[in-house]
C-alpha positions as a Markdown table, in Angstrom:
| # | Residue | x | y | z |
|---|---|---|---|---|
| 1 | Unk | -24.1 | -10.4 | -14.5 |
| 2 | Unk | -27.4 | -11.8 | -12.7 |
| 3 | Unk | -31.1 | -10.2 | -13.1 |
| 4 | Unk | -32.4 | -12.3 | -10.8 |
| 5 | Unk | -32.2 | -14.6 | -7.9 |
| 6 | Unk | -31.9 | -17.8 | -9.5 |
| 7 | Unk | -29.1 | -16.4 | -12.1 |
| 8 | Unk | -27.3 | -15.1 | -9.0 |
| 9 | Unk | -27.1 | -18.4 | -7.5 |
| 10 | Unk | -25.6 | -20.0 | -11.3 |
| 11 | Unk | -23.0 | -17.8 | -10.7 |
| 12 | Unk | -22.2 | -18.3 | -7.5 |
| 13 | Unk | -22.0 | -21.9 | -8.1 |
| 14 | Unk | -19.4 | -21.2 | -10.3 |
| 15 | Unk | -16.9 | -18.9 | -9.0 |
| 16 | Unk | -16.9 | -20.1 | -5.5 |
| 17 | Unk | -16.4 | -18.5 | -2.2 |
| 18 | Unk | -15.6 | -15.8 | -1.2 |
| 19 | Unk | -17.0 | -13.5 | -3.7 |
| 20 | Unk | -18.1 | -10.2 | -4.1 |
| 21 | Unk | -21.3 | -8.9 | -4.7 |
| 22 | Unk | -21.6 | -5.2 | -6.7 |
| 23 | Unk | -25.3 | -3.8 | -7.8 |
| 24 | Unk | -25.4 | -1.9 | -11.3 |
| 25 | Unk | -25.8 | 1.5 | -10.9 |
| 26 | Unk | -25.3 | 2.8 | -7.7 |
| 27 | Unk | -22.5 | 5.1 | -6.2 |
| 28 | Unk | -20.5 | 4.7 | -3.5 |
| 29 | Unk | -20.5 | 0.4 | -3.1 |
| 30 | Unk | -23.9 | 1.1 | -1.9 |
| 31 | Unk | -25.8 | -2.4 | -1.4 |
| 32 | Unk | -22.7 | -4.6 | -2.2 |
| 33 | Unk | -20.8 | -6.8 | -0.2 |
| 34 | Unk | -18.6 | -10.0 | 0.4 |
| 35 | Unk | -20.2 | -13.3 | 0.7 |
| 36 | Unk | -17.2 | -15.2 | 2.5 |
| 37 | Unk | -19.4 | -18.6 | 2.8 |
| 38 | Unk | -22.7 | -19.7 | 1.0 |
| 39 | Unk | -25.1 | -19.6 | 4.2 |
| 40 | Unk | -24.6 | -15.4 | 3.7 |
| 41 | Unk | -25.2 | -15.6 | 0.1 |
| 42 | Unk | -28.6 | -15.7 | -0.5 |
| 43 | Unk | -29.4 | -12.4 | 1.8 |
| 44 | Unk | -26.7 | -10.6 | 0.4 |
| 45 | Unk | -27.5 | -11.3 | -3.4 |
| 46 | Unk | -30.9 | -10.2 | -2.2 |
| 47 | Unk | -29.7 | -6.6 | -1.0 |
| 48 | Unk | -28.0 | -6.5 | -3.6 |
| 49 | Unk | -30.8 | -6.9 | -6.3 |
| 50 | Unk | -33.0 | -4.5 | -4.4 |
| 51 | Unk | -30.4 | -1.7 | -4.0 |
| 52 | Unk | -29.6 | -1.8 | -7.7 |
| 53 | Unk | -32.9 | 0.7 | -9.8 |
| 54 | Unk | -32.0 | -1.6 | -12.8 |
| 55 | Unk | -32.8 | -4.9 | -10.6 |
| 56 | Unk | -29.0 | -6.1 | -11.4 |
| 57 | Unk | -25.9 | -7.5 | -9.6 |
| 58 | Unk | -22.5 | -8.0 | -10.7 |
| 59 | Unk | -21.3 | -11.5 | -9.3 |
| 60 | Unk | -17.7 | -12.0 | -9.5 |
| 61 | Unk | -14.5 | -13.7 | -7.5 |
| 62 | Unk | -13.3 | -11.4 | -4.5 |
| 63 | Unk | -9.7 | -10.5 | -4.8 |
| 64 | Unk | -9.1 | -9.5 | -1.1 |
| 65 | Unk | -5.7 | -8.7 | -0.2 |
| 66 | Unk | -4.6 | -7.6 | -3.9 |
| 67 | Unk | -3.0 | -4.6 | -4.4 |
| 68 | Unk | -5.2 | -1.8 | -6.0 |
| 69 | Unk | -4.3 | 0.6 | -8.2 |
| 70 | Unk | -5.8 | 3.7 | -10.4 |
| 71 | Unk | -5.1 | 5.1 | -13.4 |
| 72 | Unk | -6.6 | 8.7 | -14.7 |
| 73 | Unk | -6.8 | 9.1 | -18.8 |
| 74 | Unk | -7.8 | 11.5 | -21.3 |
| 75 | Unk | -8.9 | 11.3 | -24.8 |
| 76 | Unk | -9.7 | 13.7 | -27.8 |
| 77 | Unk | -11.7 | 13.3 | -30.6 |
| 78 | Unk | -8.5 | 12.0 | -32.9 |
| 79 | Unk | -8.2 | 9.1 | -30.6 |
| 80 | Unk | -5.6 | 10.8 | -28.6 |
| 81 | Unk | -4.9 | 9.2 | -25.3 |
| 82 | Unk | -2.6 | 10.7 | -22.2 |
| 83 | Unk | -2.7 | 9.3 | -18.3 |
| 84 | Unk | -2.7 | 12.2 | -16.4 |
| 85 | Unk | -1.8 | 10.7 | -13.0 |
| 86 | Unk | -1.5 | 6.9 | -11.2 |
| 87 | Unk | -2.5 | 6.5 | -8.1 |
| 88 | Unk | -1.8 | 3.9 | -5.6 |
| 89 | Unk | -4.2 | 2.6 | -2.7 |
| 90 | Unk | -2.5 | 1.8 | 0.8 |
| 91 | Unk | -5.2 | -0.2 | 1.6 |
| 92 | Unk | -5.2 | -3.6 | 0.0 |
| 93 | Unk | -8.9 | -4.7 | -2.1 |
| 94 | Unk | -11.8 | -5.0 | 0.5 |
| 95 | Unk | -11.6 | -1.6 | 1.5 |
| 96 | Unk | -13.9 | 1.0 | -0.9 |
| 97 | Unk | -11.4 | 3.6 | -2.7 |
| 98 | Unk | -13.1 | 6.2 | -1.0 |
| 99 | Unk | -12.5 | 4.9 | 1.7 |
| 100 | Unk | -8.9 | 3.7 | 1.1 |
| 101 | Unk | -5.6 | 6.0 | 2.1 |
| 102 | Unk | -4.1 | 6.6 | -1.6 |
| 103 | Unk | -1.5 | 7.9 | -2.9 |
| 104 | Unk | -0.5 | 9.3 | -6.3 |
| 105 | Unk | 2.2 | 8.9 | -7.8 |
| 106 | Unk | 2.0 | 5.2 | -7.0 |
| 107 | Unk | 4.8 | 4.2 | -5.4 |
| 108 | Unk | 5.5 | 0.7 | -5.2 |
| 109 | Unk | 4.7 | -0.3 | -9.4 |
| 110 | Unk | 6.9 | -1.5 | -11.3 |
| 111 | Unk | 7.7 | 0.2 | -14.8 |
| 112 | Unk | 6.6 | -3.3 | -16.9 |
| 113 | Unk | 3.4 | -3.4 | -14.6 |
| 114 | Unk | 2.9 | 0.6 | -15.2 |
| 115 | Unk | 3.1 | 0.0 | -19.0 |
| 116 | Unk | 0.7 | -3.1 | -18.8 |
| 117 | Unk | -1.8 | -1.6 | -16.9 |
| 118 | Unk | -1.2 | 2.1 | -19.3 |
| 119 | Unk | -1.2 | -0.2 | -22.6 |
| 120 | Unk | -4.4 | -2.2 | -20.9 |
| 121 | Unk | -6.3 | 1.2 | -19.6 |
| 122 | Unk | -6.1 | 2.7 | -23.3 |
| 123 | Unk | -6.9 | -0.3 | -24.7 |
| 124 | Unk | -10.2 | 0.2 | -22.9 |
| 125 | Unk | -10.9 | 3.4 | -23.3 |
| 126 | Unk | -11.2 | 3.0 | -27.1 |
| 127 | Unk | -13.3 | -0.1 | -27.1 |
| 128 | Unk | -16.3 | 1.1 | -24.8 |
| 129 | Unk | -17.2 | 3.7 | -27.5 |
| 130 | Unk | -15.9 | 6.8 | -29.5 |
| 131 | Unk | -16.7 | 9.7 | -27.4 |
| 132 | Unk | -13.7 | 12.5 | -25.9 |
| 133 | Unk | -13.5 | 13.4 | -22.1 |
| 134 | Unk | -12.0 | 11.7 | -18.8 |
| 135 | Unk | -12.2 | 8.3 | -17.5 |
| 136 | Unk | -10.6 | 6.2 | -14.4 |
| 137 | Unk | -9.7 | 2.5 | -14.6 |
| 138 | Unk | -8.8 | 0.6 | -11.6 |
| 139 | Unk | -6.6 | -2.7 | -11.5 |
| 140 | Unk | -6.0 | -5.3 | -8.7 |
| 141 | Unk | -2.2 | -6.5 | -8.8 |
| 142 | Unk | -1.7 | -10.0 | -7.2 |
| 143 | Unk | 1.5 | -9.2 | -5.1 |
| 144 | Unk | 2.6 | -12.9 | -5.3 |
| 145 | Unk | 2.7 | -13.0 | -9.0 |
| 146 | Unk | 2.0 | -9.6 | -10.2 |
| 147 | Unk | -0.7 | -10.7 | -12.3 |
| 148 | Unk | -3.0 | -7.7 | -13.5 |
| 149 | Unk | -6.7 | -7.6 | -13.6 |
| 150 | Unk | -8.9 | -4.4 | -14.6 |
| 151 | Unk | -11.6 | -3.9 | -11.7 |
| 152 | Unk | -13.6 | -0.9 | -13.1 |
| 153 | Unk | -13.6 | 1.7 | -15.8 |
| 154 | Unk | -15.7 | 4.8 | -15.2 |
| 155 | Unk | -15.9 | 6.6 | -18.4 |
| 156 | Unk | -16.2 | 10.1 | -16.7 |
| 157 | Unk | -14.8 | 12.7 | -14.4 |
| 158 | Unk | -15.2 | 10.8 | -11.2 |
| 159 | Unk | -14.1 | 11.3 | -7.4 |
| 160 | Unk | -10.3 | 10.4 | -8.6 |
| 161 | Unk | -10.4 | 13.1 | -11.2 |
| 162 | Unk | -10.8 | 15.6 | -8.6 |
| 163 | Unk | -7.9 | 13.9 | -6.5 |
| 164 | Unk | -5.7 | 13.3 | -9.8 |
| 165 | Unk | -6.2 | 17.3 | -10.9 |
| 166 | Unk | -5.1 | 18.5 | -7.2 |
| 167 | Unk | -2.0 | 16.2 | -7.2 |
| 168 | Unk | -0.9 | 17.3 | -10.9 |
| 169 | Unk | -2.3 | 20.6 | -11.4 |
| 170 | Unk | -4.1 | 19.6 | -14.5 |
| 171 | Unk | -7.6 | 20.4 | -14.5 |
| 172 | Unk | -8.8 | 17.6 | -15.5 |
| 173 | Unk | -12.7 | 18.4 | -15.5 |
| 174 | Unk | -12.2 | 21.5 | -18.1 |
| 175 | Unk | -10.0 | 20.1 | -20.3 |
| 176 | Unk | -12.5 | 16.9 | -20.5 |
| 177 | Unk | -15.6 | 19.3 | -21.0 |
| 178 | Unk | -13.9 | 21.2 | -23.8 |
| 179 | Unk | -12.7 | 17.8 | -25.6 |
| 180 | Unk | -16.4 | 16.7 | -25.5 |
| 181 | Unk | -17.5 | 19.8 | -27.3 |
| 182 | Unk | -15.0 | 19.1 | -30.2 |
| 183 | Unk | -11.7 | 20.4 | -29.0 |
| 184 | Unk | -8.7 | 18.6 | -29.2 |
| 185 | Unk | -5.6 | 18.2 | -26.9 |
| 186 | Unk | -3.2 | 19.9 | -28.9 |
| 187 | Unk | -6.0 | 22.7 | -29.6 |
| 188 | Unk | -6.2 | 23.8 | -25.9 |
| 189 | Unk | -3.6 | 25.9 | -23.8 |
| 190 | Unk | -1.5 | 23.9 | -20.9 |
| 191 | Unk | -2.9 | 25.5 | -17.6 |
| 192 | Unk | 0.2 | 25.6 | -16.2 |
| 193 | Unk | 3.0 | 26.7 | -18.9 |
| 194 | Unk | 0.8 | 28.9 | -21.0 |
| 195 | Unk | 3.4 | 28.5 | -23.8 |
| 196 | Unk | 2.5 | 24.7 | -24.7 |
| 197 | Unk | -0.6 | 22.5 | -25.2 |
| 198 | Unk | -2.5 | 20.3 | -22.7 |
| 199 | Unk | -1.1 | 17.3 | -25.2 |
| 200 | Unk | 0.9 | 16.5 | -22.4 |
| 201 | Unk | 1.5 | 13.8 | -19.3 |
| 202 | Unk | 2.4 | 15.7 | -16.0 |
| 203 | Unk | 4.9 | 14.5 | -13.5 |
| 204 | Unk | 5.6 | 14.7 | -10.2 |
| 205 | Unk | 8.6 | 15.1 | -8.3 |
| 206 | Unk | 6.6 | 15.1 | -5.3 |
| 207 | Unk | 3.9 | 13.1 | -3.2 |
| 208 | Unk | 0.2 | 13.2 | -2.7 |
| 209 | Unk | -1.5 | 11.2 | 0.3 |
| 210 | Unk | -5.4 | 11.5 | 0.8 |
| 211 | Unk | -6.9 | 10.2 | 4.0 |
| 212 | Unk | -10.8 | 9.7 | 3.8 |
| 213 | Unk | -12.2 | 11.7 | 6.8 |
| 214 | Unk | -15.3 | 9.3 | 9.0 |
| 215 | Unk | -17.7 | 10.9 | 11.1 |
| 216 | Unk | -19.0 | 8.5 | 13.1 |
| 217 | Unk | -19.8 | 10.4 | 16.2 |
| 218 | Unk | -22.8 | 12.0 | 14.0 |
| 219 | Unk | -24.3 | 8.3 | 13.4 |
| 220 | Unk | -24.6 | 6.6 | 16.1 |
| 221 | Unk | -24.8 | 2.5 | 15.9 |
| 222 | Unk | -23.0 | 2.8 | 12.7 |
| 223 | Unk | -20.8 | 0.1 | 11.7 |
| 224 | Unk | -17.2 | 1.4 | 12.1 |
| 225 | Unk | -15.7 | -1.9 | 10.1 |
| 226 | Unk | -14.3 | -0.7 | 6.8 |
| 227 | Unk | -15.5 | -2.8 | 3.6 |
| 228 | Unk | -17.2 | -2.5 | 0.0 |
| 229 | Unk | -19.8 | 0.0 | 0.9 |
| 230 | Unk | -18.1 | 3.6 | 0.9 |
| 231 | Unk | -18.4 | 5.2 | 4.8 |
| 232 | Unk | -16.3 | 8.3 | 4.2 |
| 233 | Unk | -17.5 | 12.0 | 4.5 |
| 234 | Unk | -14.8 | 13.9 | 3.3 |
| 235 | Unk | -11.0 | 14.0 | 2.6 |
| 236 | Unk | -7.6 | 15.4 | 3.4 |
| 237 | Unk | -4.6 | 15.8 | 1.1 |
| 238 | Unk | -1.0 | 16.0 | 2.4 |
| 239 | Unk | 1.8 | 17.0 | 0.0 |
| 240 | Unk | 5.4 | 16.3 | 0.5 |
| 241 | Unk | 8.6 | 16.0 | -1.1 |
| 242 | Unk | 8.4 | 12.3 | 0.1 |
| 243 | Unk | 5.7 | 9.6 | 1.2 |
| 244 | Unk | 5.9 | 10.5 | 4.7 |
| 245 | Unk | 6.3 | 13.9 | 4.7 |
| 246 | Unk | 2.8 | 14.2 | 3.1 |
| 247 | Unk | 1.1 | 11.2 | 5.3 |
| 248 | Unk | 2.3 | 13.3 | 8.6 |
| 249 | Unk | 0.9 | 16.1 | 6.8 |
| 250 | Unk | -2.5 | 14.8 | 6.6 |
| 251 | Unk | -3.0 | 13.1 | 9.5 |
| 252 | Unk | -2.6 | 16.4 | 11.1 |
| 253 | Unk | -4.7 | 18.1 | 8.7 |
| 254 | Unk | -7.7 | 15.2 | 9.9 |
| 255 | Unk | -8.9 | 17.6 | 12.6 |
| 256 | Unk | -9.4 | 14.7 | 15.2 |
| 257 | Unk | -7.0 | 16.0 | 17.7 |
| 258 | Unk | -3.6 | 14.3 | 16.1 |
| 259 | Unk | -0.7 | 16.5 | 15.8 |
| 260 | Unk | 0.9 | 13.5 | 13.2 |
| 261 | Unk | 1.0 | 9.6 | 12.7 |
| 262 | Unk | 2.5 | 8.9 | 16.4 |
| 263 | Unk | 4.2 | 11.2 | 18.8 |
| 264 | Unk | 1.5 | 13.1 | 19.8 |
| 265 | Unk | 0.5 | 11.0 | 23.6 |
| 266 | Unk | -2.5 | 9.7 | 21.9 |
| 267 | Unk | -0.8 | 6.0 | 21.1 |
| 268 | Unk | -3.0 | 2.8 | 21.9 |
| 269 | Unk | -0.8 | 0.8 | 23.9 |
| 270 | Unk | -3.5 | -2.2 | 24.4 |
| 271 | Unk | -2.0 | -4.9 | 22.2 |
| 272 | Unk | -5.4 | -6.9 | 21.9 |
| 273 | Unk | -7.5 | -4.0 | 20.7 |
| 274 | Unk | -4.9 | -2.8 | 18.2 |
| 275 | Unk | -4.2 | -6.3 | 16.5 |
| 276 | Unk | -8.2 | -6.5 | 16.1 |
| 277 | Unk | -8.2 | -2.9 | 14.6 |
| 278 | Unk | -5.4 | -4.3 | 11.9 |
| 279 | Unk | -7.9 | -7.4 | 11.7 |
| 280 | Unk | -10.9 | -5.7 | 11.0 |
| 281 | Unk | -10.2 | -2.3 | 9.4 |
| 282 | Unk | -11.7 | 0.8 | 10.7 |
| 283 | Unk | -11.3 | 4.4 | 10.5 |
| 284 | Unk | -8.4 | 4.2 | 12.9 |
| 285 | Unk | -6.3 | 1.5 | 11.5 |
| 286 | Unk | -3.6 | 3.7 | 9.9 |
| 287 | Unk | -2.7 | 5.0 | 13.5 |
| 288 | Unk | -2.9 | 1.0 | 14.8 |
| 289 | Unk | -0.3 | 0.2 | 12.3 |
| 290 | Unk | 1.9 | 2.4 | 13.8 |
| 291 | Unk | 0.8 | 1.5 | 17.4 |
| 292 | Unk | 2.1 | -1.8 | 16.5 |
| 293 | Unk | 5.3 | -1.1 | 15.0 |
| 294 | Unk | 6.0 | 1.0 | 18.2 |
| 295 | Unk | 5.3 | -1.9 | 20.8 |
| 296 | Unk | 7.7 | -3.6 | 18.6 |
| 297 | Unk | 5.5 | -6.1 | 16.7 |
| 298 | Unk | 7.4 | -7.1 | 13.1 |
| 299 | Unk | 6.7 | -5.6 | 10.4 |
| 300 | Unk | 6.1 | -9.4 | 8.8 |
| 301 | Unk | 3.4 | -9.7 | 10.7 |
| 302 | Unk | 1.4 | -6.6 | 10.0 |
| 303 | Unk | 1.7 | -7.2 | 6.8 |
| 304 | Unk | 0.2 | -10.5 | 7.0 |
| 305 | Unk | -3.0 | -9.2 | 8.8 |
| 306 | Unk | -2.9 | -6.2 | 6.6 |
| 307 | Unk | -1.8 | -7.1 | 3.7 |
| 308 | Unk | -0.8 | -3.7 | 3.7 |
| 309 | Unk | 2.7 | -3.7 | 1.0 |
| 310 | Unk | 5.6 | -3.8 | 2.4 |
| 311 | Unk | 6.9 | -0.8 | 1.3 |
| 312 | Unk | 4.4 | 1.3 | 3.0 |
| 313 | Unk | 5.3 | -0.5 | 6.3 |
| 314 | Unk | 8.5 | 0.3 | 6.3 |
| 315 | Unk | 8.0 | 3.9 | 6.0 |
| 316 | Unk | 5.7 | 3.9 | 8.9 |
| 317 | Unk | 8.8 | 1.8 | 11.0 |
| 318 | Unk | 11.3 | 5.1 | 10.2 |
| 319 | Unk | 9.0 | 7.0 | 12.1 |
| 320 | Unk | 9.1 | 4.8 | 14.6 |
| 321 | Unk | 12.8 | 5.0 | 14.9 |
| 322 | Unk | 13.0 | 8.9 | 14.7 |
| 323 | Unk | 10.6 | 9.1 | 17.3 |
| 324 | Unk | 12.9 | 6.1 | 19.5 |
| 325 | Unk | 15.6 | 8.0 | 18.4 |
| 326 | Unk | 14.3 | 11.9 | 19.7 |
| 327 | Unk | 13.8 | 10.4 | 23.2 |
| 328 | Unk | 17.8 | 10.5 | 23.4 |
| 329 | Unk | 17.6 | 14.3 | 23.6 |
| 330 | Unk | 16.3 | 17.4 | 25.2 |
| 331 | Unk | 15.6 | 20.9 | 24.1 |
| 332 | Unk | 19.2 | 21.9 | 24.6 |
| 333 | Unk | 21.1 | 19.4 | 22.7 |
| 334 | Unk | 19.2 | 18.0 | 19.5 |
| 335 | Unk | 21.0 | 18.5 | 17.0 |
| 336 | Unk | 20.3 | 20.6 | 14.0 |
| 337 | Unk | 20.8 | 18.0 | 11.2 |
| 338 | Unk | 18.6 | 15.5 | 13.2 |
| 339 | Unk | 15.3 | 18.1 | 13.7 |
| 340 | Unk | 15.9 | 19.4 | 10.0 |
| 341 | Unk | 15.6 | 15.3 | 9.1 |
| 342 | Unk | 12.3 | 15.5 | 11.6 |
| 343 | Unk | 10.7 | 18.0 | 9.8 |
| 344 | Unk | 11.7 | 17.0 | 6.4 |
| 345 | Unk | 9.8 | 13.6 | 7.7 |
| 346 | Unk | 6.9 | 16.2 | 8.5 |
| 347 | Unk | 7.4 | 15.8 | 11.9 |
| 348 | Unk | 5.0 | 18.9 | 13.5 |
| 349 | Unk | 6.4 | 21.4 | 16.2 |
| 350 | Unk | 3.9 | 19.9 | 18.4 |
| 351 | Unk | 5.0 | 16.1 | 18.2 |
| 352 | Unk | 8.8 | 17.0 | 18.6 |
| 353 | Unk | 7.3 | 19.3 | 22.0 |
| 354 | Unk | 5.9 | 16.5 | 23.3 |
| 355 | Unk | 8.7 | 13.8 | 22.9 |
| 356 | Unk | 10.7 | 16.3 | 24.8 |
| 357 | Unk | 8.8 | 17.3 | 27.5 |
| 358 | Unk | 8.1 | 13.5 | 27.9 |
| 359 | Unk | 11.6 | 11.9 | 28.4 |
């Protein structure tokens, strides 16, 4: 922690580049940044210091490329703990949460990194003080090692909470007001049953994606490149019986003219401009990553520019192939197995029209 210039530069000298910069008390990543080399340091620390009311930065080692990961807790006034919900970020560290694609539940953690990071997020719950009501911790996961690290711990109902009670059902925000006027978990009625108490951990059987929704068309000379300092004006939330199911789902839901992920005649097909997207994030890279795939670049090597997981990549490359693999037909002959397989991958009437007509 610096509160001032010259303490700003101690640490820097320190830790080494690249590192990130992240004012006290401000929303949103507003005033923070990554200082990649030390000729940008000195103007950066110095936004930083001015965008923070307390006069305060947070100086610290940039992670970029790690995996990022949230978890949602409550806790009662008999020390009582539950996690309501994890959730997973497609987008690697660098990339604001809300601004990131997430997902809950999180899909590729292990179950001896789940209970770290659950055994780690309690942990600091009950140290930062004795008081009842929500709170969000984030981790970074090092997908060479799987080392853990705990980012940031907001010890509130926060923009996740709102996510994390949509995906599960529990509300989240009345349960936490009532346990900071005295109430306790076993005290208060489950929302959903109506038989049992809200002493409970909910879980899915299905998936939640959210997609932050840009508006950049409304500020003009705006930086489109995606990075610490949140950019995002809304959200969408896709739910499915599987990953892709609910990402189709909310990439039609965006209302910028997509009718899905691909399929829809609105495909970059300029190689240069799509590998720079996956370079340099922007509000379009989710649709670049699938541009690629289709012009057949590896999945090896998106990942590498990405750092986007695996996992995620490959789910992308099957709707590649079911869109390759709808070309073979017409109207008359698909077969009914194959479009009930479409449509369980969310494939939209209006993507599987326009492969046809197009063949």
């Amino acid at each position: 922690i610096a509160n001032s210039f010259l303490e700003g530069k101690e640490a820097a000298q320190k830790i080494g580049f690249p590192l990130v910069i992240r004012p006290s008390y401000t929303l949103g990543g507003s005033g923070g940044g990554f200082v990649h080399k030390k000729e940008e340091f000195d103007a950066a620390l110095s936004r930083g210091l001015q965008a923070s009311p307390t006069h305060e930065v947070l100086v610290e080692k940039a992670v970029i490329g790690w995996k990022e990961f949230e978890l949602e807790l409550l806790r009662d006034n008999r020390d009582n703990v539950i996690i309501i919900c994890s959730i997973e970020n497609f987008d690697p560290m660098g990339i604001h949460t809300g601004d990131s694609i997430t997902v809950a539940p999180a899909m590729t953690l292990s179950d001896r990194a789940y209970q770290e990071m659950r055994n780690q997020a309690i942990k600091m719950m009950r140290a930062i003080g004795n008081f009842a009501g929500g709170c969000n911790v984030q981790f970074s996961v090092n997908p060479a090692n799987d080392d853990i690290i705990a980012i940031e711990i907001n010890p509130r109902v926060s923009r996740s909470s709102a996510l994390a009670s949509k995906a599960t059902g529990y509300p989240i925000a009345k349960i936490a007001a009532k346990l900071a006027i005295g109430f306790n978990l076993d005290e208060l009625q489950n929302q959903i049953t109506k038989t049992t108490s809200a002493y409970f951990e909910p879980t899915l059987d299905y998936v939640i994606v959210k997609i932050p929704r840009w508006n950049f068309d409304k500020f003009k000379g705006a930086n489109k490149e995606l990075g610490l300092q949140m950019k995002s004006v809304g959200e969408v939330m896709g739910i499915g019986r599987s990953f892709i199911e609910a990402l189709q789902k909310a990439c039609q839901s965006l209302e910028i003219g997509r009718a899905g992920l691909g399929a829809d005649g609105r495909q970059s097909r300029n190689l240069d401009e799509i590998m720079h997207s996956l370079e340099h994030p922007s509000w379009d890279r989710l649709f670049h990553v699938y541009d690629a795939l289709s012009l057949g670049v590896p999945i090896e090597s998106v990942r590498k520019v990405t750092k986007i997981d695996r996992w995620f990549l490959n789910q992308i490359q099957e709707v590649v192939n079911l869109e390759v693999e709808l070309r073979r037909y017409s109207l008359n002959n698909i077969p009914k197995d194959f479009f009930y397989t479409l449509k369980q991958k969310g494939f939209s009437d209006a993507q599987i029209a326009y492969v046809l007509q197009h063949v």
